[in-house]
N, C-alpha and C positions, 0 to 999 in steps of 0.2 A: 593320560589319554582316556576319554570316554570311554571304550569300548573294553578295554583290555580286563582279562582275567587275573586281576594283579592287587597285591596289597596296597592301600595308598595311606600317606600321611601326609601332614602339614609340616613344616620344621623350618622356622623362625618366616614363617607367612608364607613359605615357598611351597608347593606339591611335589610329593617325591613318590618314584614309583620302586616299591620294593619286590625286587627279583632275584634270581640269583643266576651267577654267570651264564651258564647254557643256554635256560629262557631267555635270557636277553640277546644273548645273541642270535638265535635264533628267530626271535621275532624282526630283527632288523635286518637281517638277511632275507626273510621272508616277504618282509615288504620293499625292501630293494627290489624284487623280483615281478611286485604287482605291478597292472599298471592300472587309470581310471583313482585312482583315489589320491586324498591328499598328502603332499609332501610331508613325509615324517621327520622333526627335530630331535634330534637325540643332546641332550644334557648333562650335565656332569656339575650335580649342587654339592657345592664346598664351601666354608665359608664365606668366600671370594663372592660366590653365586647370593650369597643371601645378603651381601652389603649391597651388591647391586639391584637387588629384585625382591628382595626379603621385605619384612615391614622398615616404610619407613624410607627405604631406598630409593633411589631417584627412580628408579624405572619400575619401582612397585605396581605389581598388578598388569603391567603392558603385555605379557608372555599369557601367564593362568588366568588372568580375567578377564581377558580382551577376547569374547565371541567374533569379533570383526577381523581374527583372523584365520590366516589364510593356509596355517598350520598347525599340523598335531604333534602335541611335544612328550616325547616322552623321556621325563626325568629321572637321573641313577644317582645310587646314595652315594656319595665319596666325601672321604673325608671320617675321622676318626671320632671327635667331637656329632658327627651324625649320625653315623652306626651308635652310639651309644644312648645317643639321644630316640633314638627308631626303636632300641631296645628296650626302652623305659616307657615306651607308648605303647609295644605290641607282644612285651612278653617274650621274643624272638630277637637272635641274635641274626640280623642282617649283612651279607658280607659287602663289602667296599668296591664299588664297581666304577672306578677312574677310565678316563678316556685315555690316559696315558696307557693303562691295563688291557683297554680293551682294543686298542688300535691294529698291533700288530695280529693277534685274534684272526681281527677281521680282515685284514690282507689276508693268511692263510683260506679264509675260508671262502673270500671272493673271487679268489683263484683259481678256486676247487668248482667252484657253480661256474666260472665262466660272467661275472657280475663286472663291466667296464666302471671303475675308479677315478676321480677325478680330486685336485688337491689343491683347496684353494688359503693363501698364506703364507708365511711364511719367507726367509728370506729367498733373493736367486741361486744364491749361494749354496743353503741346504738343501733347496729344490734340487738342484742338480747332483748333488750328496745322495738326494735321495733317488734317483731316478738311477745312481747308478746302482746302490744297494739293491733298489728294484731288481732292476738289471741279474744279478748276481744271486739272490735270493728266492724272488718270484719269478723267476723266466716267463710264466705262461701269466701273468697277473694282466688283463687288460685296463691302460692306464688309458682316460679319453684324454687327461691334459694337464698340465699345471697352471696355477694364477696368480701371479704377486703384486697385485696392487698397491701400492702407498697409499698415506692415510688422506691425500687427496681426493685419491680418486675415488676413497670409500665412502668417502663424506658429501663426492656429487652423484644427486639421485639418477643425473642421466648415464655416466660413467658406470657406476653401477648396475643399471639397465642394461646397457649395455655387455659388461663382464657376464651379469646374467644370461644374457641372450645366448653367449659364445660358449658358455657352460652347455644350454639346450642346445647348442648345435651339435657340440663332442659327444652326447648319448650320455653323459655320466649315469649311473644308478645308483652309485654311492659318492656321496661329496664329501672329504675331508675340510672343512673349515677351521681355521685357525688361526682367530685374527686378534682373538683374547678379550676376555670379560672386560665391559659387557658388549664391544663390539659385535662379538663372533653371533651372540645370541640376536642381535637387534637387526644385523643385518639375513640373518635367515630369516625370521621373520617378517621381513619386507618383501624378499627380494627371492626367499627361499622357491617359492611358486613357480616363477619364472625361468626356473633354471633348469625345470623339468627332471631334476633328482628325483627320485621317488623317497629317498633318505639323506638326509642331512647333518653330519656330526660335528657338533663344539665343541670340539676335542682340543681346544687351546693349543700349546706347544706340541702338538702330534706331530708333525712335518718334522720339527726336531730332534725328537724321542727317536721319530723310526728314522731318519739322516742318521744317527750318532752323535749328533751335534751335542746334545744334553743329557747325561749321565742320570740313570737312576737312583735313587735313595739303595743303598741297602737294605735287606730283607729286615733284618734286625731293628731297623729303622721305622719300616713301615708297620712292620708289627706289632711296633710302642708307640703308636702314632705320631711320631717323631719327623716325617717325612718333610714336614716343614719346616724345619730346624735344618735339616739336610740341606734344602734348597737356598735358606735365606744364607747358611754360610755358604754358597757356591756364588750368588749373585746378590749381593747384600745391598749392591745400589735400586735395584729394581725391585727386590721386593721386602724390603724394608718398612715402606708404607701397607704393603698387605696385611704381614705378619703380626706388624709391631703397634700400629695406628687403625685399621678399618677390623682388622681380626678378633680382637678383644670386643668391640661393638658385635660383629656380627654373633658372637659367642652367645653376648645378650641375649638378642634376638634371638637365638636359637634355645635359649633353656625356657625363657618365658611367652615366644607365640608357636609352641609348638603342639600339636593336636591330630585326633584322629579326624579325618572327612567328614565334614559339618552338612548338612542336608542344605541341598536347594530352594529355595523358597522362590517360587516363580512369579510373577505378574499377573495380573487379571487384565484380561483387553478390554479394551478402551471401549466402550458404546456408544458412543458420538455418531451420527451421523456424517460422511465426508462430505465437503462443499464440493460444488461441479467443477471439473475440468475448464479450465479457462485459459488456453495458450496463448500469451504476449499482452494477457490482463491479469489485472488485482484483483482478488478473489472480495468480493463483498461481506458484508455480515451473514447473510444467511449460510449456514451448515459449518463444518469445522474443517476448515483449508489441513495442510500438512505444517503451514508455520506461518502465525503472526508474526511480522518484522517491526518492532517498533523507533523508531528516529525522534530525538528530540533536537531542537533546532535553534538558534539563535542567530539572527545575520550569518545566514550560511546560504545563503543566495550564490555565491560564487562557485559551491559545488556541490550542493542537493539535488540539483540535475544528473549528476554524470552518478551519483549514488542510486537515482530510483530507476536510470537509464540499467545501470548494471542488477539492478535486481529484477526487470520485466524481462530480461534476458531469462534468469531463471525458471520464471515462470512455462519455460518450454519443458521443465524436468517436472516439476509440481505445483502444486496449488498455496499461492500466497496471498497475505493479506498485508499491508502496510497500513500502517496507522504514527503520525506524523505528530506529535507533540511540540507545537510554538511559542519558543520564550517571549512572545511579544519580542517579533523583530521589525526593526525601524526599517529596514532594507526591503527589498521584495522577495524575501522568500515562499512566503502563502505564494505570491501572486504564480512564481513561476512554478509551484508546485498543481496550482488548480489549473491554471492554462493548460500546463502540457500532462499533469498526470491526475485527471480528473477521478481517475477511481482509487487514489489516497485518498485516505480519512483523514483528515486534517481539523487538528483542535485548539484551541487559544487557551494557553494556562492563564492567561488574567494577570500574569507579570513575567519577569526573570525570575522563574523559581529554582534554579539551579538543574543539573542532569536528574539527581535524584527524581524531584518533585514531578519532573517533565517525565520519565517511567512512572511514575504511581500514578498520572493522568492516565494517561497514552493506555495502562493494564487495565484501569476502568471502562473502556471500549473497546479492547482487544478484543473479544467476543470470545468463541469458543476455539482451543487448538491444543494437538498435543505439544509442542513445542514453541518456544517463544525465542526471536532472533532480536538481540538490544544491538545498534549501531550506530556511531555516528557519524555525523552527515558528511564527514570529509573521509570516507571509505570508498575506496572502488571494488564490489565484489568480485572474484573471478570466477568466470564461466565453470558452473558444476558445483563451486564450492560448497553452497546450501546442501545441495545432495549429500553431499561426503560427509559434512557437519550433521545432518539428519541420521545418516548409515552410522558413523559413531556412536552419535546420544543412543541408539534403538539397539545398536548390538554388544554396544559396552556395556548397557547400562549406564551408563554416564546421569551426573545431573545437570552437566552444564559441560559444550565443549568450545573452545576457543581454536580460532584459525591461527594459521603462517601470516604473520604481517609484513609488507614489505617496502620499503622507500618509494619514489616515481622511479629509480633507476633499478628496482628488482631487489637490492639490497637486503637482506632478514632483521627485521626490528628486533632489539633484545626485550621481550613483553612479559616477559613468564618470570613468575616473583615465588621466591620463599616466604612463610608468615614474618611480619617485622617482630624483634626482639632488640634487646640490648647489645648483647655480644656482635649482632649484623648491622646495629649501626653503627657500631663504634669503628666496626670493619668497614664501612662504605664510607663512614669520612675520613680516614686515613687512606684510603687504596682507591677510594673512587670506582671506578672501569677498571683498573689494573688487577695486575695479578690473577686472572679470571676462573684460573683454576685452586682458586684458596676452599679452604673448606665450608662445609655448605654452614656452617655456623656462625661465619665472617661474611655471608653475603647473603645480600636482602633478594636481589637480582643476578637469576640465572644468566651465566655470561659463557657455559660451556655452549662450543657449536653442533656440539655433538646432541645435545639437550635440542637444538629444533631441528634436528632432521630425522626423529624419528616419534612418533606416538607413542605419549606418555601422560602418568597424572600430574600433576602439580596444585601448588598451595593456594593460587592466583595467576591471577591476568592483568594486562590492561582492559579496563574497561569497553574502548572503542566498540568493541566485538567479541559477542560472547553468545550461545546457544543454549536455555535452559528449559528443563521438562517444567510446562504448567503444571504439575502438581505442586512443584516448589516454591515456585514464583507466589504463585495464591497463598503463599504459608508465608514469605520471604517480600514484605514493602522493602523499600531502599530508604537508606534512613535520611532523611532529609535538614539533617543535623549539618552532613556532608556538604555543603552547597558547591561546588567541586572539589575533585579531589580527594584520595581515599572512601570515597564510599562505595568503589567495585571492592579493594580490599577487608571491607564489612561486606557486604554483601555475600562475597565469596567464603568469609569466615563462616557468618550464618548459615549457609549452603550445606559447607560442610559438616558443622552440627547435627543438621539434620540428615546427617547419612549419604549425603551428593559428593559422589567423585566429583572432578574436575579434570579435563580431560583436553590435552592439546596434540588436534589433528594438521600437520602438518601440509596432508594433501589438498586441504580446504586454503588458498591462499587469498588475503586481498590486499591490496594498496591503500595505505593509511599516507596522506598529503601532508596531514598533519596540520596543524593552528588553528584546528576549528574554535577553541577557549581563545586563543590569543596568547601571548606570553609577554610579561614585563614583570617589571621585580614586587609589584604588588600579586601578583599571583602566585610568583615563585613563594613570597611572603607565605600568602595561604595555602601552599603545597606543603612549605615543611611546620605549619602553624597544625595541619589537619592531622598531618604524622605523629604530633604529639597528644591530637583528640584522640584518636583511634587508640593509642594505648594505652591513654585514662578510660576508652569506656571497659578495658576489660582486665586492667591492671591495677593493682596498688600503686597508691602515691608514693612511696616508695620507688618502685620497677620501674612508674611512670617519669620521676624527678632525674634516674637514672638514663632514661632513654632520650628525655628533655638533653643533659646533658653529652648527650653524644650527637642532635643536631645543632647546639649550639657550635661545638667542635666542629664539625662540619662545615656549618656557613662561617665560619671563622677561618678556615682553610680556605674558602672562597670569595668572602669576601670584595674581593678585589676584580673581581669578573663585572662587568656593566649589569647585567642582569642579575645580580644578586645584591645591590646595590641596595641599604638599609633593609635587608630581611635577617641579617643578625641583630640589630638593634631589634625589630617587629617581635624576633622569637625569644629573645631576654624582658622586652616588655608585654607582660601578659596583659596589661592597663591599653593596650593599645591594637589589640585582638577584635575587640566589636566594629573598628573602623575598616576589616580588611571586607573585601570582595562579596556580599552577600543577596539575601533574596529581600526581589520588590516587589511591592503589590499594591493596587487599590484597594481602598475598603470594599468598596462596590461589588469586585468579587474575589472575595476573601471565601475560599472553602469548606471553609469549616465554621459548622451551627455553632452560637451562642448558648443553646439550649443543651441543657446537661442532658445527657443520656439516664434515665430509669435505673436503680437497680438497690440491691440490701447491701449493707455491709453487715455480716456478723464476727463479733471482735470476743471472745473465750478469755477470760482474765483471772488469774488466782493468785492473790497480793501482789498486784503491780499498779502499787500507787506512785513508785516512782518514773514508770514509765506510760500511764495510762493517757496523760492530760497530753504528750505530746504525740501518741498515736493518733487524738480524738481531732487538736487541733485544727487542722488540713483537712476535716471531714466533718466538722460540725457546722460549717457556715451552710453548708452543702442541705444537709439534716436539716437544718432549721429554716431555711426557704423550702422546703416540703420537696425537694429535687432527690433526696434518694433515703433512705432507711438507715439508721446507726443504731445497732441493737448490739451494746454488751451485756456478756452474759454472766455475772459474775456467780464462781464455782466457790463454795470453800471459803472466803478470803474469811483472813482474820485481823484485816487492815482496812484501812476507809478506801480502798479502790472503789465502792458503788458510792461513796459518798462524792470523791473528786470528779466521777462521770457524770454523775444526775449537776453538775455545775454548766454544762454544756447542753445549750438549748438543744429542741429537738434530737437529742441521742434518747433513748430508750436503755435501759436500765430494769436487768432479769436478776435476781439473787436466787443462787438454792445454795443449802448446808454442804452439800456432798462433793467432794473437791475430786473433778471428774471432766476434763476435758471434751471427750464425746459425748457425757450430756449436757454439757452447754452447748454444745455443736447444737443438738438435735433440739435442745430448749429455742436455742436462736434460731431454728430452721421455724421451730411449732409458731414464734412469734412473727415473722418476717412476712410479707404478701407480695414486697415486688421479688421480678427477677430481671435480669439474672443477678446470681449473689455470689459477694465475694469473702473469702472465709479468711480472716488476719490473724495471727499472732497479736501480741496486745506491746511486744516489745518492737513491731517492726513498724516501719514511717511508711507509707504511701502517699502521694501525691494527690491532687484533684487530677493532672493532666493524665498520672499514672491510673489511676481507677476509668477515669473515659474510655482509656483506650482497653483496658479491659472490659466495659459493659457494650463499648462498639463493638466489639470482636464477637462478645458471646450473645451474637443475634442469629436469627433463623437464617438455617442456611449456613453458616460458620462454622467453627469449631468450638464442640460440645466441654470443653474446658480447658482454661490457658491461666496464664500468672505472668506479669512482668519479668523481666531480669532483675537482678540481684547485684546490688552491689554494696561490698563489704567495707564495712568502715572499720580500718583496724589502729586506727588510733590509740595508741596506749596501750597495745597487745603486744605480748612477748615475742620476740622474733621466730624463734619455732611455732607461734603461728600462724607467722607472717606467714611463714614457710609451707606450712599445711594449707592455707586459705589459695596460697599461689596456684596447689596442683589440683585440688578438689576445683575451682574455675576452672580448668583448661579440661576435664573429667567431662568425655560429650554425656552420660547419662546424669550427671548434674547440671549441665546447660541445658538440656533437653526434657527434664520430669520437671513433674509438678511438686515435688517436694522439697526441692531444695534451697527455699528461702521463705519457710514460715508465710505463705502468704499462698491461694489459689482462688482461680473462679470457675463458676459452675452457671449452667445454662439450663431453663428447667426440662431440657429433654437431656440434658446430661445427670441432673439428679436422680431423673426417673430409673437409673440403673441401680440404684441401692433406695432401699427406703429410711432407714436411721444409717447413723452411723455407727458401727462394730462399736464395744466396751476394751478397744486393746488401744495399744502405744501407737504412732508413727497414724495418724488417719488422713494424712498427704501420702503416704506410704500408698494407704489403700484405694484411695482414689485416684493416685496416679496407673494404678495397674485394671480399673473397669476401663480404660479406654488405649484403643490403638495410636500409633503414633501420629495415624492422620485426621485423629478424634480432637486431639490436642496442641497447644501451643504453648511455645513460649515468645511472648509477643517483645517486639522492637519499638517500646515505649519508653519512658523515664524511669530508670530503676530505682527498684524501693530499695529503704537503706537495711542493711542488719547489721549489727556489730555482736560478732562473735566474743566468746568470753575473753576476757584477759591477759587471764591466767593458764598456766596449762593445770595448774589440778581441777581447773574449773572446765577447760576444755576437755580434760577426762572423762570428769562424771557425768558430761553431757553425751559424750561417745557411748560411755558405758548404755546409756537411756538408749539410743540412739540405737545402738545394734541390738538390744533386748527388743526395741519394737520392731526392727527388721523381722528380728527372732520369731516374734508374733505372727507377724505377716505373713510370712515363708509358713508357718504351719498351718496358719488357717486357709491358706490358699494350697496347701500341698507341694510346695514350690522348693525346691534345693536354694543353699545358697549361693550369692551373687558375688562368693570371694573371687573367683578364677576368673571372671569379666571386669571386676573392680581392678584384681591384678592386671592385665592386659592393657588396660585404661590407662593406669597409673604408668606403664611403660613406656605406650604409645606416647605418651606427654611427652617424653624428655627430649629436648630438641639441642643441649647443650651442658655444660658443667653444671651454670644455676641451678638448669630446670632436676637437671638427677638430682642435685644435694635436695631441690625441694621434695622430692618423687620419694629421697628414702625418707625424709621426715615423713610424710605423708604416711607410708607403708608404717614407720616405728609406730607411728600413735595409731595407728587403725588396729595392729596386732595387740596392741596396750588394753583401748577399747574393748573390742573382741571376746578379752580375757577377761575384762569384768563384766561385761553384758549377761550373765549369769546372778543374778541377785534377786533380793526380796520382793521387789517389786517396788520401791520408793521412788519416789518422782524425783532424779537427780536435776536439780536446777542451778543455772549459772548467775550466780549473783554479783562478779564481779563487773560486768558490763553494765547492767541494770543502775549502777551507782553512777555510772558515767554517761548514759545515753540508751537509744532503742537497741534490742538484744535479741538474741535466742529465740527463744520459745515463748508460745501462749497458755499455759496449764499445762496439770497434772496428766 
């Protein structure tokens, strides 16, 4: 809780409020007693608490991070594993403050004040157990009611409104809630406001504790923290998966995301000007509405009407802008959108260029907004939803939030996805839709019902409908790689990267008709053909061949269904992948210049004649029609590397003695005139299409320094480091800097922040740390290739290099190290058996690393890549 006068910690992503008995009770006693202020939650974090809400957990962040709501929570330490852990953060031995401990407490003392009691949970059975012990015990205890719900009725939102209401009408001041992790918590929180408790306890099994019904652990028990041993042999069916299966995870979490209160870092407001008020109109381009709504369109004449009809509705709550992206449809869509909704923007992509392409239009004339609404055109929004969608993104923080989707008959569409891996497809082609409560490991697709009725983050969406803060979008093209299908799941991956929750609000509801694509088995073809793009762009051929084979399984289980009809042949022939479903276009208007983009290339070399002719390759055609700069700089070498460069027209060709990586930097800067410039390793491949998209990016007005993705070519590398290569990808401050794939660009107002480059190790190191995260990018272009060493002793001595110029960095910038975040990182990864086996290789060889990064100073270089292909590093 804000306000309170109270110790706080983190423990395994959760906030805990550390007190000790009397304070706490007394503060809850005391705010039962207020009135005018908000409903206070009371908690009870045990590991139980951190599987469900901890990192990681389905309902992460919905409770402590969620500003939009509507209650204040105050958390108590329980649990033995977290007293211990509280102790190792604060010096102070914390006592254990269980809601089963504190229950009876507090009947005594609400007795004593005269505080009316309300008890919601629980069976009828104990309820009336308990009403008589009342009875017997508390004579004078004023009880306003009991509530036993089923999981029915807990689960419809009106029903519960309702229960709530009858709560407000009995006077409660103190609610016993007891409906059990993470229910008990999810529905206070909803629903907590309404019930006019001034205090609200999730106190789990209380109703039974004070019934009789459930037996305590023994003193001796709980004092060895054994209490759970207690319980699981009393009821072994029920909480066997606690103990035995989520317990040990939560354990995790708890040793490694646990921390003292991390300071707030707040928002800077917006200075946009607001566009005018316009009720029952589209807000124009002039000034910055509350949400651009973008639609892209393809023969959807049959319901782009009933879609702009339900958004001018909105327009009563705030100010919108639509803006209409047109596949070149043969049908009358334009027609009936300029007739009847003349203040759409409405624009002609110049063919079918897919969803993707039709958003990266549509953003180019959104104009100015804080928020961007993507939907498509077979949506019916409901009355308010934008609103609630907007209150979300702005009070969560959120970077993107997705609505309730529902059938024409109201029905809840299952939308909300887990990131795809192996282990969840291998789970959705055996189990399909069944089993719905298998573990989150075994499934790609959220299919609990309990997951859409309440606010929470998640991995992904459907696409159809999603809400994202323009700062993101501007950072985040949609890869047009995608031509349907899978590229909301990039999209949202990228999102995340860059630090965007994802957020689904359930109150924001609309009607999805659904067949705005169409469906026949060539598209089903390119749905699960794209399934297996997406996990080549960010996976080993390895992970990827594995995950190939778990949609073969799949459509081979299916088969048989009319609509899937030769899409297992389509996904075993990869020869037959260019024929499926793609974008059309005229030459006439094709949107993209012929004309190369300006800019340097400087490439630092010290004896890599084995690798130099094929980094020049793909960049000397370029050079030599006078369209952009190739200036190697060769350091040191004592091999013909400047002799194999000077063979490639227009490249430029520096030699000096002194084998020195930042002064070829700074040599190749003194010789270079265009910009912007991009700074290569001499062992990594770039592209032409890849360098475009870097010299487009780093124009005025853009961001002052970016670098393609990366992707690793680990052909002929030993399997631990396969293994290593696995977790450092999925690592967001290795997706997200500039240093982590030998390769960066600079913009010359981005240069302007240093004048040479430092004489230390790592100078991707130091250039990624002059710019903020909204300085830079990492752009969604063609990845360059690197192929890591080998070997692992070769993958050693480059670690060893590796954390020595960390080493550097951190000192001359004054800066602690970045072990406890890299740990955190590496945690966060694991999403299943694979990803931990990769997460402790990861962690072995970094502690390995580490350990040698203490040496003479010698330039540790990988030579066994270099024998085989582009590699590593570029100099000394």
């Amino acid at each position: 809780m804000e306000n309170l006068d109270v110790n706080k910690v983190i423990l395994g992503g959760t906030p805990v409020d550390l007190m000790d008995p009397e304070p706490a009770l007394e503060l809850i006693l005391d705010r039962a007693g207020e009135l005018g202020l908000p409903p206070m939650g009371v908690a009870s974090v045990n590991l139980d608490h951190l599987h469900h809400f901890g990192v990681g957990g389905r309902w992460e962040g919905t409770l402590h991070a969620d500003p939009a709501s509507t209650v204040e929570w105050l958390y108590l330490l329980d649990g033995a594993p977290l007293v211990s852990q509280s102790q190792r953060l604060t010096g102070h031995r914390w006592p254990r403050l269980a809601g089963s401990d504190l229950a009876a407490p507090l009947l005594t003392r609400a007795e004593q004040l005269g505080l009316r009691v309300g008890f919601l949970g629980g069976s009828a059975e104990n309820q009336r157990l308990l009403a008589r012990k009342i009875e017997e015990e508390h004579p004078r205890l004023l009880v306003a009611g009991m509530w036993s719900p089923d999981r029915d009725e807990l689960a419809s939102a009106e029903r519960s409104e309702q229960i709530a209401k009858d709560i407000a009408a009995a006077g409660a001041q103190i609610l016993y809630v007891g409906l059990g992790k993470p229910r008990q918590e999810l529905w206070i929180d909803r629903y907590g406001a309404s019930t006019g408790a001034p205090v609200l306890l999730a106190f789990g099994a209380a109703v039974d504790f004070l019934a009789g019904r459930v037996q305590r652990a023994p003193q001796w028990a709980s004092e060895h923290g054994l209490e759970w041993g207690y319980r699981l042999a009393l009821e072994p069916k029920r909480l066997a998966s606690r103990y035995l299966i989520d317990g040990p995870q939560a354990y995790i979490k708890l040793r490694t995301a646990s921390c003292t209160v991390p300071p707030v870092v707040r928002e800077r407001p917006s200075s946009a000007s607001p566009a005018p008020r316009t009720p029952g109109q589209f807000t124009g381009l002039e000034g910055s509405p509350d949400v651009v709504a973008v639609v892209v369109t393809y023969n959807s004449g049959g319901n782009i009407g009933r879609l702009l009809d339900s958004l001018r509705a909105e327009t009563e709550d705030l100010t919108l802008r639509v803006v209409v992206a047109d596949n070149s449809s043969s049908d009358d869509t334009v027609e009936i959108i300029r007739r009847g909704n003349p203040d759409a923007i409405v624009l002609d992509t110049g063919g079918n260029l897919g969803y993707s392409a039709g958003i990266n239009i549509a953003m180019r004339s959104a104009g100015d907004a804080p928020a961007v609404l993507v939907l498509n055109p077979d949506l019916r929004v409901g009355r308010g939803s934008l609103q609630k969608m907007l209150h979300r993104l702005r009070a969560s923080r959120a970077g993107a939030v997705v609505p309730r989707l529902t059938d024409a008959d109201g029905a809840t569409s299952r939308t909300l996805f887990r990131e795809p891996g192996v282990t969840r497809a291998f789970g959705d082609a055996l189990l399909g839709r069944h089993a719905p409560n298998r573990p989150g490991w075994l499934a790609t697709i959220d299919l609990s019902p309990e997951s859409y009725a309440h606010p929470h983050t998640v991995d992904w969406a459907t696409g159809a409908a999603l809400m994202v803060r323009r700062n993101l979008t501007d950072s985040l093209e949609w890869d047009e790689s995608f031509f349907l299908y899978s590229e909301e799941t990039d999209f949202f991956r990228r999102l995340r990267a860059l630090g965007g929750t994802v957020w689904y609000e359930p109150a924001a509801t609309m009607v999805h008709d659904g067949g705005g694509s169409g469906s026949s088995a060539k598209l089903n073809a390119l749905l699960a053909v794209n399934r297996i793009r997406y996990i080549r762009k960010y996976h080993s051929s390895v992970y990827a061949a594995a995950f190939r084979g778990a949609v073969v399984l799949s459509e081979a289980l299916r088969c048989w269904k009319s609509d899937r009809r030769g899409v297992l042949q389509t996904v075993i022939d990869e020869g037959s992948w260019p024929q499926l479903p793609g974008p059309t276009r005229s030459d006439s208007t094709d949107r993209r210049s012929t004309e190369f983009p300006a800019g340097a290339v400087i490439i630092p070399a010290h004896n890599e004649r084995n690798v130099i002719a094929r980094a020049l390759a793909p960049l000397a055609p370029l050079a030599a029609s006078g369209q952009i700069e190739v200036i190697v700089a060769c350091n040191g070498c004592t091999d013909n590397t400047a002799e194999i460069a000077r063979t490639f027209e227009g490249v430029t060709v520096l030699e000096s003695g002194e084998a020195s990586k930042p002064g070829a930097l700074n040599a190749g800067d003194t010789a270079a005139s265009l910009w912007p410039r991009l700074y290569l390793d001499a062992d990594v491949q770039i592209s032409p299409a890849a360098l475009r998209g870097v010299f487009n990016a780093l124009v005025p007005g853009g961001p002052l320094a970016a670098r393609p993705a990366v992707h690793y070519d680990l052909r002929g590398a030993h399997p631990i480091i396969h293994s290593y290569y696995q977790t450092r990808s999925r690592l967001p401050s290795v997706r997200n800097g500039l240093w982590a794939g030998g390769v960066y660009g600079l913009s010359e107002m981005g240069h302007r922040r240093f004048k040479r480059f430092p004489d230390r190790t790592a100078d991707d190191l130091f250039v990624d740390r002059l710019f903020a995260p909204s300085e830079k990018s990492v752009l969604d272009v063609e990845p360059v290739v690197f192929c890591p060493p080998r070997t692992l002793r070769d993958q050693i001595a480059v670690l060893h290099r590796v954390y020595r110029g960390n080493s550097e960095q951190n000192a001359a910038a004054g800066q602690a190290t970045t072990a406890r975040q890299t740990l955190t990182e590496v945690l966060r990864s694991v999403r299943g058996p694979l990803t931990a086996a990769n997460a402790a290789v990861y962690l072995g060889l970094a502690i390995v690393g580490r350990q040698g990064a203490k040496g003479s100073g010698v330039w540790e270089r990988d030579e066994s890549s270099r024998v085989l292909g582009p590699t590593g590093s570029a100099g000394p």
